[in-house]
N, C-alpha and C positions, 0 to 999 in steps of 0.2 A: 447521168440523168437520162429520163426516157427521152423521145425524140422531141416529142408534144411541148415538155416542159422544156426542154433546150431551145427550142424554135421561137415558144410561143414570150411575149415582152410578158415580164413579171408587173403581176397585181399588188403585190405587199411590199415591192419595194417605197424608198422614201421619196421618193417623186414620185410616185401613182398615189402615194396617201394623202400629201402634200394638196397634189390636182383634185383629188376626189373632195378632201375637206373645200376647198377652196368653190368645186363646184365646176370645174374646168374638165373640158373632156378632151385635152389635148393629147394628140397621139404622139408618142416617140419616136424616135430616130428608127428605121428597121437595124435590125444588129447585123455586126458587119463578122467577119472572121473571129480578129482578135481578139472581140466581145463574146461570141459563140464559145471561144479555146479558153477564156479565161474563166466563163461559168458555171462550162464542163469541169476543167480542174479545180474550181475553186470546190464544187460540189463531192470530188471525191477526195479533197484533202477532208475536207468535212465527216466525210463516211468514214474516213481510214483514223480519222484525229490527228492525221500529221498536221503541222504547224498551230498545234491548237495554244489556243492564247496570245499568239503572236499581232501585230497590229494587223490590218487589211491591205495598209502602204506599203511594208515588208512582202505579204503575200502576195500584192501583186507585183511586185519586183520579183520574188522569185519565179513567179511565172512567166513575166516577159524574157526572163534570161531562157526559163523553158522552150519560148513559142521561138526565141533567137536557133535558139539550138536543136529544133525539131525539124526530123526530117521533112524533105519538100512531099511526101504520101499523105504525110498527117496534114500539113497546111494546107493544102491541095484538097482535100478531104473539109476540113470547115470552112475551104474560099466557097466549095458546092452548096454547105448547109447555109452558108450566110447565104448563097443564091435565092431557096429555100425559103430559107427567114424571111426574106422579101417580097417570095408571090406569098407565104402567109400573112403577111405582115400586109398586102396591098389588099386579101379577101377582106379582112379583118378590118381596116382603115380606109376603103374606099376615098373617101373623100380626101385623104393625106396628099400635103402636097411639101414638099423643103422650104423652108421661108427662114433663111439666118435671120438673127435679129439685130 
């Protein structure tokens, strides 16, 4: 993925469409590492076809065993971009604040 689209929180996912029908402009979590590593790979399993047709709960289990088993350069690398993610995430959502529910 380019940087843009890896950084920036997705518009079509089903909780942006979900909020948008609804009328809500609730902003998301900023994404953290594991979220970064896992939409990176899920995005070039996609490119390549590997694990095509497989369910999404499989494919994210094989990639947690990935992010288990990847060197500390690579994690160390999306702990920066999840850094990243967050001052884009705070231009973007000024107003965001964490409120658990």
């Amino acid at each position: 993925l380019d940087i843009s689209t890896l950084l920036n929180n997705s518009k079509t996912s089903r909780r942006a469409a979900k909020l948008r029908r609804e009328g809500k402009l609730e902003a998301p979590r900023p994404q953290n590492a594991w979220i970064l590593y896992r939409k990176d790979t899920n995005a070039r399993f996609r490119q390549t076809g590997e694990h095509e047709g497989k369910k999404s709960s499989l494919i994210s289990q094989i990639i947690a065993e990935m992010w288990e088993n990847e060197r500390d350069e690579v994690k160390k690398m999306f702990f920066v971009l999840a850094k990243w993610a967050g001052y884009v995430h705070k231009e973007v959502n000024d107003e965001y604040r964490y409120s658990p529910r």
